[in-house]
N, C-alpha and C positions, 0 to 999 in steps of 0.2 A: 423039100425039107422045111420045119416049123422056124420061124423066122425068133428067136430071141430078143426080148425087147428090155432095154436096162432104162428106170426111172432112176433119175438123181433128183433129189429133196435136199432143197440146202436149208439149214434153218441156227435159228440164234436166240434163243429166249422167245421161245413159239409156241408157251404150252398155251395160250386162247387160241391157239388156231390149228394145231398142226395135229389135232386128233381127227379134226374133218378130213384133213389131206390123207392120212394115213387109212381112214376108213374107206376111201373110193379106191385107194389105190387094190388094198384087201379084197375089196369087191368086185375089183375086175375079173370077168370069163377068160379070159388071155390066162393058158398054162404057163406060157412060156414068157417067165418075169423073175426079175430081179428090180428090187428095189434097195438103191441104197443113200442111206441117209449120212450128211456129210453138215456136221455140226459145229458152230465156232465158237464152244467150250460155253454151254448155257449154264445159266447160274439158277434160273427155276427149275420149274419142273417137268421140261420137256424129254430130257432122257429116262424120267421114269415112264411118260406116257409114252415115250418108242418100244421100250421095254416089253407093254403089253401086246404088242403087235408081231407075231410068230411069224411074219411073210418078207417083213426084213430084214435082206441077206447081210447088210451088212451095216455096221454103223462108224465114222470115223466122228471123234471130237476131240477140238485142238482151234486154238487159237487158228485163225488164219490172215490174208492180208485182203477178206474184203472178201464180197459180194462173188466176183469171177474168179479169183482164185479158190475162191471152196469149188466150185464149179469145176475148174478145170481135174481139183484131186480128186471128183466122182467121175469124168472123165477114164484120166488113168487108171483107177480101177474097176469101171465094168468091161464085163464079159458079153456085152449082149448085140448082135447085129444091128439094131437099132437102138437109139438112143433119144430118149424123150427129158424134157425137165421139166417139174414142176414146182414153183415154189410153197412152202410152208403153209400159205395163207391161202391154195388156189387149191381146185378139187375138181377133177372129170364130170362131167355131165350126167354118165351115164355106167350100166358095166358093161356095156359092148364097147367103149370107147379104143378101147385098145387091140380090139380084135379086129374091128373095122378099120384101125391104121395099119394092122400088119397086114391086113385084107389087099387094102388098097396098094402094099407096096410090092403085094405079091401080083397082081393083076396090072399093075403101071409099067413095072422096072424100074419107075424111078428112084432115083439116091434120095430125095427127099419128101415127104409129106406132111399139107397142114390144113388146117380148117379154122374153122370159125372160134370166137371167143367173143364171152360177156362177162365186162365188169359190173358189180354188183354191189350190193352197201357193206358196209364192213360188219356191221352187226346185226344185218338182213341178207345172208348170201341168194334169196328170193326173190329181193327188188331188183330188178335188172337199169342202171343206168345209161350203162351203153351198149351197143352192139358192135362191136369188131367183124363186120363180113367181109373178108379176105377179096373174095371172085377167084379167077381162075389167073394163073400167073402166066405174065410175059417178058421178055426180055428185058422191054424198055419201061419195065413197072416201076422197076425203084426210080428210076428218071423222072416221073412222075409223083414221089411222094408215098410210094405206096411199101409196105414190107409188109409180112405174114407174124402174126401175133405170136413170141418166139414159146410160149410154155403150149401152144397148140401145132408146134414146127417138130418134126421129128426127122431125123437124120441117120443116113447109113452110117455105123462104126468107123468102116474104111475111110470116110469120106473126113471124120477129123483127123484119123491117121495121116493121110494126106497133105490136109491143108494147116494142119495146127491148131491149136485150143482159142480161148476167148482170150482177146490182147487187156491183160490187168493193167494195163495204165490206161485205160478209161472208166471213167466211174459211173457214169450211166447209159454206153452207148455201145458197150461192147456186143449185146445181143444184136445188137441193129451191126456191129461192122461184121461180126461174123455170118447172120445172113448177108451180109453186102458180098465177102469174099467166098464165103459158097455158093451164089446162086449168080452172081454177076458177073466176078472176078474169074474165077474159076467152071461158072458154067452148066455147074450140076440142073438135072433135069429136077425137077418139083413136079407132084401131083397135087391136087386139090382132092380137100373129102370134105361138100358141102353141109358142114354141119356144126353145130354149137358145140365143143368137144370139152372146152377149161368155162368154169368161171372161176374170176380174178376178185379177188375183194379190193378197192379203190385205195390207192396207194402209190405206192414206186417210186423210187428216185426222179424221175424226171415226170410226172405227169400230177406234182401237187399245186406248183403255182406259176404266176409268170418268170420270175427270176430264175426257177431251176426249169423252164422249160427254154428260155434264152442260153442259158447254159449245157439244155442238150442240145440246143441248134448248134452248139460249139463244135461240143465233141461230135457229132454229128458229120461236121465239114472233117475233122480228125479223120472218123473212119474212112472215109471218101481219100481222103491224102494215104491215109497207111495201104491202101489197095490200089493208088500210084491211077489213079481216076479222080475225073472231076464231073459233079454233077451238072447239070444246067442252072442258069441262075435262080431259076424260080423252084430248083428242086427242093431246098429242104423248107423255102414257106406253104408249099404244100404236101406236107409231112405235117405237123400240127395243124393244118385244117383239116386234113382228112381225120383228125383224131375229132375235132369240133362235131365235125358232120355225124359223128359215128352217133351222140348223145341223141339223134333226131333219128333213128335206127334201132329202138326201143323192139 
């Protein structure tokens, strides 16, 4: 049976960017899609440009408390056995992208699936800055600094049913503890699908300068305590080196 795959797009005064996002999304060969966009009450012109876009199931805007909590309300209402996120500013690769993850999760079994990602200039999503190449995942990878680029991480439905939504009281670290607690904590199997899937336009909460990347080495150690684990001591100073390295990966 066709696997369903539900996109959440969270977005906030996105109209410079979120016509890209909504245009690959459109363009994907994957029949089986739901996209839904979950907005924190824009004051431009972004809800006219979702407007134009007939392939969006559904639109929520409303104030929210931030970044993971619009997240978790796209969450709670999709319908789709798989679950992907994208943000605003980020756009698929290609339009097989979505067909080659449902591919892959039908061919694996596993509960989860990710691949590759490049960040890219913000006003050239063409010049590739960095390369995020994942490899193939193991047990002891977060141990080593390593986690899967999270808008290229796709995940079975059941699997947040299970384990719960992204913890809102972290403000830049939540993707990383909820990979932490699905894939380490709890176990779930991950497949790899070797390939460039998102580019990301250069940005994020935690990867603009020294001070907010000190500050996710923080919350960081948070998510490691909130999943009743601890890493090794060299674990999370190589987590931001392997992001260094990534820029020499062109």
């Amino acid at each position: 049976m066709a696997l369903k795959i539900s996109i959440i797009t969270v977005s906030c005064n996105s109209a410079s960017t979120i016509r890209d996002t909504l245009e690959c999304v459109a363009a994907q060969n994957y029949p089986f899609l739901e996209h839904i966009i979950i907005d924190g009450g824009s004051s431009d012109n972004t809800l006219d440009i979702i407007k134009e876009f007939e392939h969006v199931a559904r639109v929520v805007s409303e104030k929210d408390n931030g970044l993971y909590d619009a997240m978790n309300k796209g969450l709670s209402i999709a319908s789709g056995d798989i679950i992907g996120i994208l943000n605003s500013d980020d756009v698929y690769t290609e339009t097989s992208v979505l067909s080659k993850v449902a591919a892959m999760f039908q061919s694996s079994g596993a509960m989860t699936v990710y691949g590759d990602l490049q960040y890219v200039k913000q006003e050239d999503p063409n010049k590739v800055i960095r390369y995020w190449k994942s490899g193939p995942y193991k047990m002891s990878s977060f141990y080593y600094g390593w986690m899967p680029p999270h808008p290229a991480f796709f995940v079975k439905k059941e699997v947040y049913d299970k384990v719960g939504y992204f913890s809102t009281g972290l403000r830049s670290a939540a993707d990383y503890e909820i990979m932490l607690r699905i894939l380490v904590r709890h176990k779930y199997s991950a497949a790899y699908l070797p390939e460039v899937l998102v580019k990301m336009r250069m940005g994020g909460l935690s990867n603009n300068s020294l001070i907010n990347r000190i500050k996710a080495n923080i919350e960081d150690r948070k998510a490691w305590k909130l999943n009743e684990m601890n890493p090794y001591f060299f674990t999370l100073y190589l987590k931001p080196l392997r992001k260094t390295l990534q820029f020499l990966k062109k």
